[in-house]
C-alpha positions as a Markdown table, in Angstrom:
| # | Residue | x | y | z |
|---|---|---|---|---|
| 1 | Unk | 0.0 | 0.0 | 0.0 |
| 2 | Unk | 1.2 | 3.8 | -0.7 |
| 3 | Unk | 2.1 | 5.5 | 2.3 |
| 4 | Unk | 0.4 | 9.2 | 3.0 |
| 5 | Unk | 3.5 | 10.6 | 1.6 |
| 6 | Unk | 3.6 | 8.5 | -1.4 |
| 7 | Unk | -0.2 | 9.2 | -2.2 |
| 8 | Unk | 1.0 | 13.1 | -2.3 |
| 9 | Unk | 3.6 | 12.4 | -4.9 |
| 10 | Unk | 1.4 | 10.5 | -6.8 |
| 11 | Unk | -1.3 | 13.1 | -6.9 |
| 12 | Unk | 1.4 | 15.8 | -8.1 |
| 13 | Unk | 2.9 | 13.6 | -10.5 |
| 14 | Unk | -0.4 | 12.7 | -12.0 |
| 15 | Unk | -1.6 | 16.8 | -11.8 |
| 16 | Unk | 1.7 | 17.6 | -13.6 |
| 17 | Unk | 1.6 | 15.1 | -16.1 |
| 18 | Unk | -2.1 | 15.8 | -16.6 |
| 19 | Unk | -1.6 | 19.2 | -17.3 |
| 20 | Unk | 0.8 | 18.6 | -20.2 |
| 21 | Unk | -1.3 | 15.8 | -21.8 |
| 22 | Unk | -4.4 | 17.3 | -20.8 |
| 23 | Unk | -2.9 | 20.6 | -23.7 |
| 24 | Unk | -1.7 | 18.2 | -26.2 |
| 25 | Unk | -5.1 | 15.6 | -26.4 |
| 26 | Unk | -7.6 | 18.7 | -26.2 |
| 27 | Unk | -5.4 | 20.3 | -29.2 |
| 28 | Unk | -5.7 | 17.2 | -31.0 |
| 29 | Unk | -9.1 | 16.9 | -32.5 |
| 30 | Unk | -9.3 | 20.8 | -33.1 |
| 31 | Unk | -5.4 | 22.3 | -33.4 |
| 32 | Unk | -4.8 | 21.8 | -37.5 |
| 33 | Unk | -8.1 | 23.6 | -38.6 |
| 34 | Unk | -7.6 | 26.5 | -35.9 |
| 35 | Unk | -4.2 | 27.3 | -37.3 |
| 36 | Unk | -4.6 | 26.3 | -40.9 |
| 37 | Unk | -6.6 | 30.4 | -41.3 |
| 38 | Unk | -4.4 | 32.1 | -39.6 |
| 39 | Unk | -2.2 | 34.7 | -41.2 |
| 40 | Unk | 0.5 | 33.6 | -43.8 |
| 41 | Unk | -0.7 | 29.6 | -42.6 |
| 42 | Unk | 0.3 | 27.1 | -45.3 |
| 43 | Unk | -0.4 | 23.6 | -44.8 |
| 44 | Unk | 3.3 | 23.0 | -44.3 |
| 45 | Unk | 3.1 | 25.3 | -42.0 |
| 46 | Unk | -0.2 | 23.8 | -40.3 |
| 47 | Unk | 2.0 | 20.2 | -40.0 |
| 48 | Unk | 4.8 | 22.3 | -38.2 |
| 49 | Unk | 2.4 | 24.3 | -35.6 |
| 50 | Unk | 1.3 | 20.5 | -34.7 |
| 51 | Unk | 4.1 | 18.5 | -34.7 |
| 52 | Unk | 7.2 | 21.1 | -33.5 |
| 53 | Unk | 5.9 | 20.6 | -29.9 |
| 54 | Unk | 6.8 | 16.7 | -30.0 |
| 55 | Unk | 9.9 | 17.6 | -31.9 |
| 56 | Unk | 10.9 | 20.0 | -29.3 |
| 57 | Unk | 10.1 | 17.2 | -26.5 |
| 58 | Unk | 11.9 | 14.6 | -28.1 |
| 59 | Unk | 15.5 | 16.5 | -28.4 |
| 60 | Unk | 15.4 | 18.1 | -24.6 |
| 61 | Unk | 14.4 | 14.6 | -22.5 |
| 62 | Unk | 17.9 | 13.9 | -22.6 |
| 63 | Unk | 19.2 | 17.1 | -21.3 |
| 64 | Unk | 16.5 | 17.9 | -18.8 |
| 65 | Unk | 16.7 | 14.3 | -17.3 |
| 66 | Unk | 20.4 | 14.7 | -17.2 |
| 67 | Unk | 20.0 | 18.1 | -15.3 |
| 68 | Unk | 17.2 | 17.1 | -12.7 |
| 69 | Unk | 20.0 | 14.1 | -12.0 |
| 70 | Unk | 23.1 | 16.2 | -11.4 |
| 71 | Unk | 21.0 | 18.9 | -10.1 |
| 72 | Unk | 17.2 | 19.4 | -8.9 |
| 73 | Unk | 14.4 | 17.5 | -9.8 |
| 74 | Unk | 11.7 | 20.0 | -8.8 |
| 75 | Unk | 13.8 | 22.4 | -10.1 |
| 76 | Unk | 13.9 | 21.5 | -13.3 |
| 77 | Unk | 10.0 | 20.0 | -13.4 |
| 78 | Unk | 9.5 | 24.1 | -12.5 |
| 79 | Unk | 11.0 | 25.1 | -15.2 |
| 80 | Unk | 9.4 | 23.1 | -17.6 |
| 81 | Unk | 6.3 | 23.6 | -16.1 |
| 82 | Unk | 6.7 | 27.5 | -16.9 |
| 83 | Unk | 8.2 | 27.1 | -20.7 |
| 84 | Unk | 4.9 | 25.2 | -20.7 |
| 85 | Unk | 2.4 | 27.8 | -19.4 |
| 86 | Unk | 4.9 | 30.6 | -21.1 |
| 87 | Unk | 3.9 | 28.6 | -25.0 |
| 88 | Unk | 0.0 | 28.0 | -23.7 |
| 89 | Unk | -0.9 | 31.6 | -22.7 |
| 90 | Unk | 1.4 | 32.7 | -26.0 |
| 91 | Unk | -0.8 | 30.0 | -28.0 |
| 92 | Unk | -3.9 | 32.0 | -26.5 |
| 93 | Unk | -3.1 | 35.2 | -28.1 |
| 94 | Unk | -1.8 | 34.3 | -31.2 |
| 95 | Unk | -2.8 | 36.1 | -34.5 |
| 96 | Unk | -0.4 | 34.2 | -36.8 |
| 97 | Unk | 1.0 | 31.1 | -37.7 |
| 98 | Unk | 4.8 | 32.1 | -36.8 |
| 99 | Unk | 3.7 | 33.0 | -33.4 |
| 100 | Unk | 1.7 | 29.8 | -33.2 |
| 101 | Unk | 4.7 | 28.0 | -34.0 |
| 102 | Unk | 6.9 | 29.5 | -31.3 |
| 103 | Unk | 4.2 | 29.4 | -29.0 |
| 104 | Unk | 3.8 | 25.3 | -29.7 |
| 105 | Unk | 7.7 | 25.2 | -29.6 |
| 106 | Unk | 7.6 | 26.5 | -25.8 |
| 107 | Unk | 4.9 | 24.3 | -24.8 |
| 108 | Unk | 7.4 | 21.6 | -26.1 |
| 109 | Unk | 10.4 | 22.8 | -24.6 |
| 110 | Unk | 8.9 | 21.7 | -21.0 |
| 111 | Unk | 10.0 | 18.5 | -21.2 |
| 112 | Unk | 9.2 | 17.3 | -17.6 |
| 113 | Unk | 8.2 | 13.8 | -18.2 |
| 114 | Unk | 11.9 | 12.1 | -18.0 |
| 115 | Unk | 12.3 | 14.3 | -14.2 |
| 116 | Unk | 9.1 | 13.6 | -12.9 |
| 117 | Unk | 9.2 | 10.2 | -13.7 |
| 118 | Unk | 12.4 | 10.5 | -11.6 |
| 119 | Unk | 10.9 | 12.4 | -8.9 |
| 120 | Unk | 8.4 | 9.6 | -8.4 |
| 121 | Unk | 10.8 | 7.0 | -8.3 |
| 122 | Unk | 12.4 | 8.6 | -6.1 |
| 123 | Unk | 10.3 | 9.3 | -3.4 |
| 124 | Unk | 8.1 | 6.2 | -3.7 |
| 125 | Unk | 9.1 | 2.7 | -3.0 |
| 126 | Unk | 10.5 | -0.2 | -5.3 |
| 127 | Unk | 7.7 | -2.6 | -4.4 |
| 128 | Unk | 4.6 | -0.2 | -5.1 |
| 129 | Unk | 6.2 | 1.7 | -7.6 |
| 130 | Unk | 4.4 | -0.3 | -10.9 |
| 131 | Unk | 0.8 | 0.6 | -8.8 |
| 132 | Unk | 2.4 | 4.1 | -8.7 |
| 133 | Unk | 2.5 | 4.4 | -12.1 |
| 134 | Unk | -0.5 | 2.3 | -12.9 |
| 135 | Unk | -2.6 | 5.3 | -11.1 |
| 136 | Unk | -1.1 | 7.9 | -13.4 |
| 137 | Unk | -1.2 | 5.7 | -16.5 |
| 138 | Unk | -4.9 | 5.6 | -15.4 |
| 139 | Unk | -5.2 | 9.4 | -15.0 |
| 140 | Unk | -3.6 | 9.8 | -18.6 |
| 141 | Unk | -5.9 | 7.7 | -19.7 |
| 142 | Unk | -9.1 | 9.1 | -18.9 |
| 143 | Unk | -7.7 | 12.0 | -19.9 |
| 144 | Unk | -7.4 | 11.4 | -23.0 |
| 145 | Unk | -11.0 | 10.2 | -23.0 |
| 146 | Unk | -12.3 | 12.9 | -21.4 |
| 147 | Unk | -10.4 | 15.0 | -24.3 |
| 148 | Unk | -11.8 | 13.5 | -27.4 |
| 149 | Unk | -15.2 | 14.1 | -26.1 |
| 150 | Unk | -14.6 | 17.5 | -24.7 |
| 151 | Unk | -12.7 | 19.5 | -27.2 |
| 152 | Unk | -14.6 | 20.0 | -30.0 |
| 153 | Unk | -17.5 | 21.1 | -27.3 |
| 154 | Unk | -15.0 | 23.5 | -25.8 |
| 155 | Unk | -13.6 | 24.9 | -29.2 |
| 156 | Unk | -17.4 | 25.4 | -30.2 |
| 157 | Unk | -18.5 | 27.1 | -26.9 |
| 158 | Unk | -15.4 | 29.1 | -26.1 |
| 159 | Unk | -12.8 | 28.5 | -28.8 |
| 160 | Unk | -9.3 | 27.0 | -29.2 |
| 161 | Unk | -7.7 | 30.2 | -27.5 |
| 162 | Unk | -9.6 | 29.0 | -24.4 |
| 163 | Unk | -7.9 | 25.8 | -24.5 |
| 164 | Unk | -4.4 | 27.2 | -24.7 |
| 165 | Unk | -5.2 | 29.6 | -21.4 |
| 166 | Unk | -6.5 | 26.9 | -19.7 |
| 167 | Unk | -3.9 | 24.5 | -20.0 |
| 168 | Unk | -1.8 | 27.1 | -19.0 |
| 169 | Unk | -3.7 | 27.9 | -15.5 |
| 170 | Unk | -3.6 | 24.0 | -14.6 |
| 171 | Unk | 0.5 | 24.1 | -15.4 |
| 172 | Unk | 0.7 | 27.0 | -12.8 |
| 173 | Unk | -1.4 | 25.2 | -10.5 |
| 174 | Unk | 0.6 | 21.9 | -10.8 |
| 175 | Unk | 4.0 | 24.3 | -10.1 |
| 176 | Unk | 1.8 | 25.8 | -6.8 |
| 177 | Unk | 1.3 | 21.7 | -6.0 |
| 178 | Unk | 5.0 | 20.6 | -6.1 |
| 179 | Unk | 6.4 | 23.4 | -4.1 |
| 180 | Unk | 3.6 | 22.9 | -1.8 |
| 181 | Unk | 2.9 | 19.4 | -0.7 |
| 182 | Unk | 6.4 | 17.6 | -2.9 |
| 183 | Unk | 9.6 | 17.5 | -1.2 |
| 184 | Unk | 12.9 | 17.5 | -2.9 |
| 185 | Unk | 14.7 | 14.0 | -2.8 |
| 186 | Unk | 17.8 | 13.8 | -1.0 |
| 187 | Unk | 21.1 | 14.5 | -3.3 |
| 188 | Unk | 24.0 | 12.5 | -3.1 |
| 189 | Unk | 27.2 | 13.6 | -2.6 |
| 190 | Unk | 28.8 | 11.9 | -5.4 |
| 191 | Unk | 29.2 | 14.1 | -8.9 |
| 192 | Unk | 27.2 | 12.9 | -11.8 |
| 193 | Unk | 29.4 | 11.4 | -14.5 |
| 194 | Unk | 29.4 | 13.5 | -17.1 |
| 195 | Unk | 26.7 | 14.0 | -19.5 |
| 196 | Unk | 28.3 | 12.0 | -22.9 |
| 197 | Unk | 29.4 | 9.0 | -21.0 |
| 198 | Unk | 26.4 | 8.0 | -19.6 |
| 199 | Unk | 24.5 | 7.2 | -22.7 |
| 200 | Unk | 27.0 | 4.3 | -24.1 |
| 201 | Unk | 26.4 | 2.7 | -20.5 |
| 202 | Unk | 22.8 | 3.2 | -20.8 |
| 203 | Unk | 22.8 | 1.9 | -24.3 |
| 204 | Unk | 24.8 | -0.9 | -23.4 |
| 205 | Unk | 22.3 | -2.4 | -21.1 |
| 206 | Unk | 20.2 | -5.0 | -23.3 |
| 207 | Unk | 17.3 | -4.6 | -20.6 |
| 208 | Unk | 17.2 | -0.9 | -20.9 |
| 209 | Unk | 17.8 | -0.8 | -24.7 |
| 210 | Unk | 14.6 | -3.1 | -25.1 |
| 211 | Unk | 12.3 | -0.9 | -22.7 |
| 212 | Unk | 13.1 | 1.9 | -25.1 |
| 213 | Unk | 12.7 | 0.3 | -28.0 |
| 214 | Unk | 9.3 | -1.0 | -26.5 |
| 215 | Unk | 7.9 | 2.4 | -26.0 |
| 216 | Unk | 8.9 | 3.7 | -29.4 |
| 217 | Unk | 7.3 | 0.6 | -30.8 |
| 218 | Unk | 4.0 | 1.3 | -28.8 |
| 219 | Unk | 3.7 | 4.9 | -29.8 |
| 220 | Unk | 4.7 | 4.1 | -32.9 |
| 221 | Unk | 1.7 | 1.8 | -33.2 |
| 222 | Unk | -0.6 | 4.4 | -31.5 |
| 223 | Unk | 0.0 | 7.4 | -33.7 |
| 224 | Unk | -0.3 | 5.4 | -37.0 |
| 225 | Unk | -3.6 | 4.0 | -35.9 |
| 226 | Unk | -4.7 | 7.4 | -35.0 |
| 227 | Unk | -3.2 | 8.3 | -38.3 |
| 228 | Unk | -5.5 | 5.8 | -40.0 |
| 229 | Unk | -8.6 | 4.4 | -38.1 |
| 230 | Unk | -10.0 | 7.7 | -37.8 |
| 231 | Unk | -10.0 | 8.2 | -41.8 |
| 232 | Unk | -11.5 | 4.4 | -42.3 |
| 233 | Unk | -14.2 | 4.7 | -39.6 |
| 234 | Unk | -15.7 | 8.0 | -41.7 |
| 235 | Unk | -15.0 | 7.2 | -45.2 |
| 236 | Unk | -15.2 | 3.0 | -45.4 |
| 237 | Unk | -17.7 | 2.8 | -42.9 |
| 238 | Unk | -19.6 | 5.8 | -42.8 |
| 239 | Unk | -19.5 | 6.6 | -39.0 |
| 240 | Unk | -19.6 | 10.2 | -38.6 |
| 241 | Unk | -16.5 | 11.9 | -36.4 |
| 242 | Unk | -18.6 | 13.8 | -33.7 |
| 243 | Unk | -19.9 | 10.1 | -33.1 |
| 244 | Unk | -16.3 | 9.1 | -32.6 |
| 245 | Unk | -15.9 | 9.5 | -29.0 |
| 246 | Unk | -19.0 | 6.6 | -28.6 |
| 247 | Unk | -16.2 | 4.1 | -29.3 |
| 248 | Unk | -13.0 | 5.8 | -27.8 |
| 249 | Unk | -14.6 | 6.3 | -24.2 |
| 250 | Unk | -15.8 | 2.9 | -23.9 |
| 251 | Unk | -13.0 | 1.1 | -25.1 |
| 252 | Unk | -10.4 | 3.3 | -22.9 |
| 253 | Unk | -12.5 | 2.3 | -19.7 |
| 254 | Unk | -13.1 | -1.4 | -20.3 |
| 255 | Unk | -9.2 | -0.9 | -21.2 |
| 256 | Unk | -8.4 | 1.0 | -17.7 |
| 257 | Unk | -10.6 | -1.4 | -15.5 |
| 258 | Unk | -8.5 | -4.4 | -16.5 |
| 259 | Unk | -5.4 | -2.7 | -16.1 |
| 260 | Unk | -5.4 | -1.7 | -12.3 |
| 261 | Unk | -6.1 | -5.3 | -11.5 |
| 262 | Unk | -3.7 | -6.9 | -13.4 |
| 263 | Unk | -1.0 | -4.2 | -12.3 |
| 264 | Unk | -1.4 | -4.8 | -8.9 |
| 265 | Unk | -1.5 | -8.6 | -9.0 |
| 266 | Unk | 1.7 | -8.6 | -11.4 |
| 267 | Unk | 3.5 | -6.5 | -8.6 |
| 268 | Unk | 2.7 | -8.8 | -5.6 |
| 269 | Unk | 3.5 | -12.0 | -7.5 |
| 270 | Unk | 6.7 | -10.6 | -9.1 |
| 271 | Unk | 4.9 | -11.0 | -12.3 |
| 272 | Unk | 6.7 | -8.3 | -14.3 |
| 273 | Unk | 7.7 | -9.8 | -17.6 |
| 274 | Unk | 4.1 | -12.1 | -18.1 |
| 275 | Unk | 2.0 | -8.9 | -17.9 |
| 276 | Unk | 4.6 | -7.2 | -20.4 |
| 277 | Unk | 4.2 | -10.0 | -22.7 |
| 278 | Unk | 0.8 | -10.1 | -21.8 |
| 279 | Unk | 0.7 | -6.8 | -23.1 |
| 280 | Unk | 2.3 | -6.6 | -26.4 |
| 281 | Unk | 0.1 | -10.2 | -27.2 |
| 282 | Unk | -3.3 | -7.8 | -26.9 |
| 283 | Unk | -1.7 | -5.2 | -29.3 |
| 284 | Unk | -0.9 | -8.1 | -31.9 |
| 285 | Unk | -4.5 | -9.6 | -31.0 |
| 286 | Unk | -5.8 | -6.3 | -32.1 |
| 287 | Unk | -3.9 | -5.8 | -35.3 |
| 288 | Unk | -4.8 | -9.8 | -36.3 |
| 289 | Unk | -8.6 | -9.0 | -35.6 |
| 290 | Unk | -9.1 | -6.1 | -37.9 |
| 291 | Unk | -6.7 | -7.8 | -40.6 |
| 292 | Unk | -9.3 | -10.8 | -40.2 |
| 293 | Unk | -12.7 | -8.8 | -39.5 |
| 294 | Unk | -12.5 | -5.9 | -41.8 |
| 295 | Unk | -15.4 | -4.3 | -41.1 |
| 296 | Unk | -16.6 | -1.6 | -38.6 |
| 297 | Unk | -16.8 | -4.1 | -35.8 |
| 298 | Unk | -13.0 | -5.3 | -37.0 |
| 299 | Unk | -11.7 | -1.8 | -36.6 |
| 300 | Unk | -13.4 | -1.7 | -32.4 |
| 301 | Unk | -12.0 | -4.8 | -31.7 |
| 302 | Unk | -8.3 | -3.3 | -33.0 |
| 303 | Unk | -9.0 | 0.0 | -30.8 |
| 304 | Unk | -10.1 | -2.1 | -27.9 |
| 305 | Unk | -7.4 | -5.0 | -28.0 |
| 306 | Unk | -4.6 | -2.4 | -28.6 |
| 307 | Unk | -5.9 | 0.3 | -25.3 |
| 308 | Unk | -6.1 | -3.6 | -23.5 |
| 309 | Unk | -2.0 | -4.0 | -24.3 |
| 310 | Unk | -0.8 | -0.2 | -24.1 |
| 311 | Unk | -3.0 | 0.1 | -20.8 |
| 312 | Unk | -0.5 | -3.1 | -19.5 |
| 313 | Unk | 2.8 | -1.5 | -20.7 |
| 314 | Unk | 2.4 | 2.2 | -20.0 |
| 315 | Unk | 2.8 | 1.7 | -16.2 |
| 316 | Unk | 5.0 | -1.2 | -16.5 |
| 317 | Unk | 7.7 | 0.5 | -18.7 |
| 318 | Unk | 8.5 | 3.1 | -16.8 |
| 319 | Unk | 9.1 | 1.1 | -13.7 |
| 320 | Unk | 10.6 | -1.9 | -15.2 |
| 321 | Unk | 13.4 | 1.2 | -16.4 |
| 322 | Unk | 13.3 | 2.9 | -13.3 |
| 323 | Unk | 14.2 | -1.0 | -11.4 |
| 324 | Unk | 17.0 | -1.5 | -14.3 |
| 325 | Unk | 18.7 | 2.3 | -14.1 |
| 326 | Unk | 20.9 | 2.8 | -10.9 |
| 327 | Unk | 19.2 | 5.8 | -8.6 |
| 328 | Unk | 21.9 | 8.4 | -9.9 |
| 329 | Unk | 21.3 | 7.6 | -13.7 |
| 330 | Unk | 17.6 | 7.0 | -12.9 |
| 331 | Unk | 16.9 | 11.3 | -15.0 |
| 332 | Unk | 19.0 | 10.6 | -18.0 |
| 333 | Unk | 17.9 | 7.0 | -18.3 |
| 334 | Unk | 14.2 | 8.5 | -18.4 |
| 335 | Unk | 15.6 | 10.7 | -21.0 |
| 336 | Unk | 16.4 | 8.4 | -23.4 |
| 337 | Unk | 13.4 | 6.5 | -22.8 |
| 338 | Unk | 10.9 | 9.7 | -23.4 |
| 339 | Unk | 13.4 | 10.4 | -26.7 |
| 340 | Unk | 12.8 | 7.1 | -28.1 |
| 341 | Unk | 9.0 | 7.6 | -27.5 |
| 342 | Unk | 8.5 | 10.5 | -29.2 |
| 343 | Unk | 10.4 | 9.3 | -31.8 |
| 344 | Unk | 8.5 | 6.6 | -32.1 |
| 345 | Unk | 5.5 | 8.8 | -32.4 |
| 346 | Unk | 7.1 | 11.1 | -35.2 |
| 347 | Unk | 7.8 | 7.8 | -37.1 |
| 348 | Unk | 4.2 | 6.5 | -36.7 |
| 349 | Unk | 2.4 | 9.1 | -37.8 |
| 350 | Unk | 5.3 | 9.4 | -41.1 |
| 351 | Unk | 4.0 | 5.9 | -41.7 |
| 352 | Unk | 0.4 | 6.9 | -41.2 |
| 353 | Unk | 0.4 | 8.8 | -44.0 |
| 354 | Unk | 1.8 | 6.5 | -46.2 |
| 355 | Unk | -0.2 | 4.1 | -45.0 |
| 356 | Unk | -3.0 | 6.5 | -46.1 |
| 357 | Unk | -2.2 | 6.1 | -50.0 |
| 358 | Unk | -1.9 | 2.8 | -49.7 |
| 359 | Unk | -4.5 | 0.7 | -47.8 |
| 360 | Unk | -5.4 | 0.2 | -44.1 |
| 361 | Unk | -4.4 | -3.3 | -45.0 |
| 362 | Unk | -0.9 | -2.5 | -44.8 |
| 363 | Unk | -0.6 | -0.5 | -41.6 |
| 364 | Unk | -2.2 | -4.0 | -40.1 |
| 365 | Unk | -0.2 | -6.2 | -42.2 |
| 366 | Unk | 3.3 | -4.2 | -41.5 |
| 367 | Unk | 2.3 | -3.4 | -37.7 |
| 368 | Unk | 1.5 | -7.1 | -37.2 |
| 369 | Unk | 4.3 | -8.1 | -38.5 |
| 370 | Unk | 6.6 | -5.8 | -36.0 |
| 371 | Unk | 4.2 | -6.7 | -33.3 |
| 372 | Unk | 5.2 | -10.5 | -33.8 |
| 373 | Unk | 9.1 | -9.7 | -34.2 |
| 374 | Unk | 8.4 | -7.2 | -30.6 |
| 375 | Unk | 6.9 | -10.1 | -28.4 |
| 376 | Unk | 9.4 | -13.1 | -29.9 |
| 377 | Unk | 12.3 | -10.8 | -29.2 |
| 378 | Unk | 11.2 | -9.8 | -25.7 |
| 379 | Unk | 10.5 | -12.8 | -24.7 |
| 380 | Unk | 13.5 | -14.2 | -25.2 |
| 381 | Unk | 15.8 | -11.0 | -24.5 |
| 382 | Unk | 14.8 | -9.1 | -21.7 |
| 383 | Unk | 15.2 | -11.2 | -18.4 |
| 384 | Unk | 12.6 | -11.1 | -15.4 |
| 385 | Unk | 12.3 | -8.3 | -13.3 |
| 386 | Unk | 12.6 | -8.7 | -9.9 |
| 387 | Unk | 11.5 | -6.6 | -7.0 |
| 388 | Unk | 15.1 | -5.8 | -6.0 |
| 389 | Unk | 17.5 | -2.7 | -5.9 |
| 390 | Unk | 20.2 | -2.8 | -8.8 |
| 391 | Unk | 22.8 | -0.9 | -9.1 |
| 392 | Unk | 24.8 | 0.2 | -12.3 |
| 393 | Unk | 28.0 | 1.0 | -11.3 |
């Protein structure tokens, strides 16, 4: 069970991670046909107002994770927290596609997610540290739900400008949450080795290297269904987009209630690596179901098997790398992680597109394919966790 303390970290974790996601899932439905009439927009432009924030997130994980190690975790979550308000309340007020673009270029330069993944790790026990995470896996998830459903309402009612200034307030009012109820973990003595030496050590380690690769895999997979699923659902099977959120809420919550159970019964039986295979078995389950079934009903059962698997791995990544990484590496180990994920992302929505010209049939074809290579390699790769400090040395 989480201790009082533990509880507080978790709830500022999850209100600082929430905050972030909560301003890139809201911007997601309504973002590219904001910014597509505004002043001087082209849609070349459009792409870069959208995708310079995970850009922007992807090349400063490493650095920030490295900083919050050798220096201040809280420190450096603060100061992402206010590059990330700074971009939302300059998103607000923007009358033209350049400022748009430095505005979404901010909101990516807080790159928090590899030092409060640290932070939490820190402050919260080895053996609950998986329920830890499963809590604010669960919290991203219904965000995300609650996100599809509420954005286009709140564009309508109050337009994207009110989106920007309000993910702005919540980042301000996560910062006014860590200062408040978070301490800072204790710092060790020892100097950080420096910066360039600790990535050869971190991409030496085969466990690491395939908890990295998993992530980038799984987003991977995620943005090139979002990519493509979305397009099928209106044009092959007529189901209209405002209806859209009638199959993304259900299946995130079916996917969310099996995930808290299985997460806590993997971490008291030591369970680690079954529920990670377990995992990646439900994403390939989902890509073989819609390749088989392509209908309507083929493309749910993809959306629901696949939120089944990433709603295993999301919580069980991060601690798996957090059990692997020695305590003083734990930042830039996160770092590398966080890069490879929104690389990952960057490369699955590339392949979305192309998928696009082609046929759905491929995107299910190649991503079953990878999905088959993924689990056979894991399985024989990565060895068990076990609930045990490790140090890396």
């Amino acid at each position: 069970m989480l201790t009082k303390e533990e509880k507080k970290v978790v709830s500022g974790i999850t209100l600082v991670v929430v905050a972030r996601f909560l301003g890139l899932f809201l911007l997601l439905p309504v973002l590219a046909p904001y910014v597509k009439n505004l002043p001087e927009s082209t849609p070349i432009l459009t792409g870069l107002a959208v995708g310079i924030y995970g850009l922007t997130q992807a090349i400063l994980q490493i650095p920030f994770g490295y900083l919050s190690d050798k220096y201040s975790r809280k420190g450096v979550i603060s100061l992402g927290l206010l590059l990330y308000a700074a971009g939302s309340f300059l998103g607000g007020i923007a009358q033209s596609i350049w400022l748009m673009i430095f505005a979404r270029f901010l909101q990516g330069a807080g790159a928090i997610s590899s030092a409060a993944i640290a932070l939490a790790a820190d402050l919260i026990r080895e053996e609950v540290r998986t329920v830890a995470f499963a809590h604010i896996g669960a919290a991203i998830g219904m965000t995300f739900a609650f996100s599809i459903v509420a954005a286009p309402f709140l564009a309508g009612h109050f337009g994207v400008p009110f989106i920007f200034f309000l993910t702005g307030a919540l980042s301000l009012l996560a910062l006014i949450y860590l200062w408040t109820f978070i301490k800072e973990p204790k710092r060790h003595e020892k100097e950080i080795e420096p910066f360039l030496k600790l990535i050869p050590q971190i991409l030496t380690d085969k466990n690491q290297v395939a908890v990295d690769l998993s992530i980038g895999i799984l987003h991977l997979f995620l943005v090139s269904i979002f990519t493509v699923i979305p397009i099928e659902l209106i044009d092959k099977f007529n189901f209209p987009k405002p209806e859209h959120w009638k199959i993304y809420l259900p299946v995130i919550l079916i996917s969310l209630a099996i995930m808290v159970p299985s997460i806590i019964a993997a971490e008291k039986r030591g369970k680690i690596k079954p529920v990670f295979l377990a995992g990646i078995a439900f994403v390939t389950l989902g890509f073989a179901s819609h390749l088989i079934i392509q209908n309507f009903w083929g493309a749910v059962l993809l959306l629901l098997f696949f939120f089944i698997g990433f709603h295993l791995l999301e919580p069980i990544l991060p601690s798996m790398l957090t059990k692997f990484a020695g305590e003083e590496r734990r930042g830039i180990a996160v770092g590398v992680y966080n890069t490879v994920q929104f690389s990952g992302a960057f490369i699955g929505g590339f392949l979305g597109g192309v998928f696009l010209k082609l046929s759905v049939v491929y995107m299910l074809i190649t991503n079953l394919v990878l999905s088959l290579l993924w689990i056979s390699s894991i399985a024989i790769w990565i060895k068990n966790v076990e609930i045990r400090k490790r140090n890396l040395m």
